[in-house]
C-alpha positions in Angstrom: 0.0 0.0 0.0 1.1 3.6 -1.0 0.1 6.6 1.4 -2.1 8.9 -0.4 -2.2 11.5 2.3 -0.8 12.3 5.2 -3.3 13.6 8.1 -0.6 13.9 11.2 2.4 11.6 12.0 0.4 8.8 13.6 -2.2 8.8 11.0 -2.4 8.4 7.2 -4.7 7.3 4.5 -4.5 5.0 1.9 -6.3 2.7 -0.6 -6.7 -1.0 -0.5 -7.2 -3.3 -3.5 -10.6 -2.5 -4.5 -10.2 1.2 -4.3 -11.9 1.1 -0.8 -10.3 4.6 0.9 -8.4 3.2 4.5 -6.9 5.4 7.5 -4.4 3.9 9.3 -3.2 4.5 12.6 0.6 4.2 14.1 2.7 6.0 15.9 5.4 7.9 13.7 3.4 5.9 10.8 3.3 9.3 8.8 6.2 10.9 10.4 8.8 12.0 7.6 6.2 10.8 5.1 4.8 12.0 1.7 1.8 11.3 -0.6 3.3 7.6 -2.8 5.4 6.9 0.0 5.0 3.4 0.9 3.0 2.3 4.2 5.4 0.5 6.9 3.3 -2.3 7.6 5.4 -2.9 11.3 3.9 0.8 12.4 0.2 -0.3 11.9 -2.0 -0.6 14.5 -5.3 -0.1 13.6 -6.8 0.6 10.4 -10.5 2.0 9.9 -11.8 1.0 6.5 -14.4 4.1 5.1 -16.6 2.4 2.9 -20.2 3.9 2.5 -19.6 5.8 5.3 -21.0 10.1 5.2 -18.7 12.5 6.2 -15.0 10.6 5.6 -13.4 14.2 5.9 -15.2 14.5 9.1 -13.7 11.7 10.1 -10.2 12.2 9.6 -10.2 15.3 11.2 -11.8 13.8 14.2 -9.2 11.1 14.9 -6.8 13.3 13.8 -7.3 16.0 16.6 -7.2 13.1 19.6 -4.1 11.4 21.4 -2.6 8.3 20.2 -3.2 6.8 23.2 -6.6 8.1 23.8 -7.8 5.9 20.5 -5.2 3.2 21.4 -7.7 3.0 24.4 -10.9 2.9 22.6 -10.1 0.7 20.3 -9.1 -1.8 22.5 -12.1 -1.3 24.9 -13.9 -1.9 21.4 -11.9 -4.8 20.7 -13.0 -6.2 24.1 -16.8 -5.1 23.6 -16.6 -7.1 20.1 -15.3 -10.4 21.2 -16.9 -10.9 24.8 -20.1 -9.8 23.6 -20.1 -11.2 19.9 -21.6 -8.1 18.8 -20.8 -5.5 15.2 -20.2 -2.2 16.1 -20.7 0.9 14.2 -17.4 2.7 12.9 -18.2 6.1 14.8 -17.9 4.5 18.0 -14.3 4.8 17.6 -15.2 8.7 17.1 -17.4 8.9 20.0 -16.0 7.0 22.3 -12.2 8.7 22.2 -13.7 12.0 22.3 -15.6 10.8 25.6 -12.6 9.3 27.2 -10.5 12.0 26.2 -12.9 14.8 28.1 -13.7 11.7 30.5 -9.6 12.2 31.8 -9.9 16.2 31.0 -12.7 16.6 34.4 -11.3 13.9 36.5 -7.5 16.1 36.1 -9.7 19.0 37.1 -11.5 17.7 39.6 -14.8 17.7 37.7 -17.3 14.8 38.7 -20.7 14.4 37.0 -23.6 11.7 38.0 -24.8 9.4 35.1 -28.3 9.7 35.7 -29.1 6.7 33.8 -26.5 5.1 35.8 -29.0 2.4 37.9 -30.6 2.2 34.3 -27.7 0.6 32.6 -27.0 -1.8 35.2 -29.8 -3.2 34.6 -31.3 -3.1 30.8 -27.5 -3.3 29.6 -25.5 -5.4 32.0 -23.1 -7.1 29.7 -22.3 -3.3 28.4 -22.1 -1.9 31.8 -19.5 -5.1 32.1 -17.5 -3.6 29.5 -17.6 -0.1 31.0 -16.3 -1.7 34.2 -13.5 -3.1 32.3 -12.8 0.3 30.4 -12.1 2.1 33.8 -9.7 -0.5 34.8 -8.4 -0.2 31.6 -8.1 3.6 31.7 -6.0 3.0 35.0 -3.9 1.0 34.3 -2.5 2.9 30.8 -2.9 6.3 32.6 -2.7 6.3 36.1 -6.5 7.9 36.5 -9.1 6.4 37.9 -12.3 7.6 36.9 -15.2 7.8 39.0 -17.9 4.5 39.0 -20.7 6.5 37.2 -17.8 6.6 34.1 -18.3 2.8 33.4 -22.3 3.2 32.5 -21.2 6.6 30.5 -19.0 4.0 28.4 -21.3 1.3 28.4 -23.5 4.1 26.5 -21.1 4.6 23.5 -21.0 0.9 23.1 -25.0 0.3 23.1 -24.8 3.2 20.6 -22.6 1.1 18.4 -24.6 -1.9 19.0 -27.8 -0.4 17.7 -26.4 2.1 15.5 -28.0 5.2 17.1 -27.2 8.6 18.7 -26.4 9.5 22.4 -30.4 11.2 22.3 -31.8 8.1 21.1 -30.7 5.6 23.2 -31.2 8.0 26.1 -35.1 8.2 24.9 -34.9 4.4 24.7 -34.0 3.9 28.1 -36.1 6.1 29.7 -38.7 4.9 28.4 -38.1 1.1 29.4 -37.4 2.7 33.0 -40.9 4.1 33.5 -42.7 1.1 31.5 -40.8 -0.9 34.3 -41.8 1.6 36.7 -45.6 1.0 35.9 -45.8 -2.4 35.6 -43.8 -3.0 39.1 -46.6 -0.8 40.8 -49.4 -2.7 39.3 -47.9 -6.0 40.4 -48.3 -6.5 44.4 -45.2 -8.9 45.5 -45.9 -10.6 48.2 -43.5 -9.2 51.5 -39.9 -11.0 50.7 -40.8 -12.4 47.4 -39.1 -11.3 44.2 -39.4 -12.1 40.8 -36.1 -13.0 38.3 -36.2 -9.3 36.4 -34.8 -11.0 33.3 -37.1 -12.4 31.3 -39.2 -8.1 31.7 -35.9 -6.6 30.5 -35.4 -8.5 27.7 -39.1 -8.0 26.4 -39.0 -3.9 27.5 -35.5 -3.6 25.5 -36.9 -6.0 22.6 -40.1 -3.4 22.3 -38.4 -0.1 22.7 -35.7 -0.9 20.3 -38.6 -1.6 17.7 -40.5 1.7 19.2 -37.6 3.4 18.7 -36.9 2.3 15.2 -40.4 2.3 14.0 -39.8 -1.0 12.6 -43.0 -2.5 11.7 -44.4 -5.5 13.4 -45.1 -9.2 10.9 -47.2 -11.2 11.6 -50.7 -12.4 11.4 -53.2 -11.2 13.6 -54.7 -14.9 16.0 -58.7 -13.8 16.3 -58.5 -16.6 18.8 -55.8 -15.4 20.9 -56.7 -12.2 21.4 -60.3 -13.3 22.2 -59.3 -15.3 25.0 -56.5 -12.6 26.8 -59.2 -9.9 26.4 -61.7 -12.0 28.0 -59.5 -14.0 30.8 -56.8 -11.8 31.2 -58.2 -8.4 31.3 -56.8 -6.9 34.1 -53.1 -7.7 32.7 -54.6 -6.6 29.4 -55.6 -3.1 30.8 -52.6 -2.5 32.3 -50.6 -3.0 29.2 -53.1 -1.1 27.2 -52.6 2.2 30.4 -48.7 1.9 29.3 -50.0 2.2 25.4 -51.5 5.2 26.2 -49.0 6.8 28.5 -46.2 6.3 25.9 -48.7 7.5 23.1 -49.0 11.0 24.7 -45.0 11.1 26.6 -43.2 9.4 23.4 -45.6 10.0 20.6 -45.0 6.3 19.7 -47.2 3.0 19.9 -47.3 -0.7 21.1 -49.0 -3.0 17.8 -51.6 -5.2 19.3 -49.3 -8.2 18.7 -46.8 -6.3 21.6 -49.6 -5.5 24.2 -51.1 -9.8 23.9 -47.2 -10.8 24.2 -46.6 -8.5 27.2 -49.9 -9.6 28.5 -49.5 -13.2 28.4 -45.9 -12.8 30.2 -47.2 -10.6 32.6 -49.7 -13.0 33.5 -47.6 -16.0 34.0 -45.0 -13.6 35.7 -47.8 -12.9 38.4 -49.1 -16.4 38.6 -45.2 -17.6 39.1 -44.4 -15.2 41.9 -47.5 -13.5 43.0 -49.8 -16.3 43.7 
């Protein structure tokens, strides 16, 4: 590979075989360089591959402006998210998630702290995430010598879930806040008896499953079971009106709404839920 331009000293771009326009990252990878130089494949260490991506100037000029070691840390926090998770990340991540880090190091040198208010939130819709914002703080400490406050590790987890679902900071704030008072409702409409609890699994996976389709506006296949729905409205009414309240309430806060495929599902596991742990 031939450099076709040189952003700074530890970052170049290039072309692969197919034309396909590549930045690569290195320390002293572009130090000394010019454009037909040829790329020392030994100073490589990452290399960001901008096919149909929007705003490829945008980008260089990005990772450009941070520390080598500030991407050097996001990417291998990335890295980590990718392979313990099994999960495909968005490319701006990279973007994102230095910048955060970056400004993350910038308070904690000043003294600076900030609550994650979504912090309890995280834990709990995104544990794996918040797993891998636990292990970007020690991570952080280790290659800097700062350790940033425990709020820090749900602010990463963030980025990531934004990579995951390929959506902005706003949108997977709206997301979350939304499963949090859905939660909120349904917990105050189900009476546990005194030191009983219920395994909060199986309610998280079908809130995030529903507001990641609210969200996206996805629409919902499937064909409509006459049957079914007779029988829930009929036997199961009082977990039917509930879901039906929560409809309405995200109607009128989120301007978005359930399908009547959703509110039968959430019925029916709201019904065993309560016959399981309520009974």
């Amino acid at each position: 590979m031939r450099i076709e331009k040189v952003i700074n000293n530890n970052i170049i771009s290039t072309r692969d075989k197919q034309g396909v326009e590549l930045v690569v990252m290195g320390r002293g990878i572009g130090f000394g360089k010019k454009p037909g130089s040829e790329v020392v494949e030994k100073k490589i260490e990452k290399v960001f591959r901008l096919e149909n991506m929007d705003n490829k100037e945008q980008f260089k000029e990005r990772l450009a402006s941070f520390p080598i070691e500030h991407i050097r840390l996001s990417t291998d926090i990335i890295s980590y998210a990718r392979e313990s998770l099994e999960i495909k990340l968005n490319q701006n991540v990279y973007l994102t998630l230095t910048d955060h880090i970056s400004y993350a190091l910038e308070r904690h040198q000043k003294g600076l702290y900030f609550n994650n208010v979504l912090y309890d939130e995280v834990k709990l819709f995104y544990p794996l995430e918040y797993s891998v914002g636990r292990y970007a703080l020690e991570l952080i400490e280790e290659r800097t010598g700062n350790r940033l406050e425990e709020d820090e590790s749900a602010s990463i987890a963030l980025h990531i879930i934004n990579g995951e679902l390929n959506a902005t900071m706003g949108t997977t704030f709206f997301m979350i806040k939304m499963m949090r008072e859905m939660m909120e409702i349904i917990e105050k409409n189900i009476s546990m008896p005194e030191g009983r609890n219920y395994p909060r699994n199986r309610l998280v996976s079908d809130l995030k499953q529903l507001a990641n389709r609210l969200v996206s506006e996805k629409p919902l296949r499937g064909r409509r079971d006459e049957r079914l729905y007779q029988f829930v409205e009929e036997n199961y009414m009082q977990e039917y009106e509930m879901i039906d309240g929560i409809n309405h309430y995200i109607e009128e806060k989120y301007h978005c709404s359930m399908t009547e495929e959703e509110k039968i599902y959430l019925t029916l596991n709201i019904k065993r839920m309560k016959d399981l742990y309520v009974c």
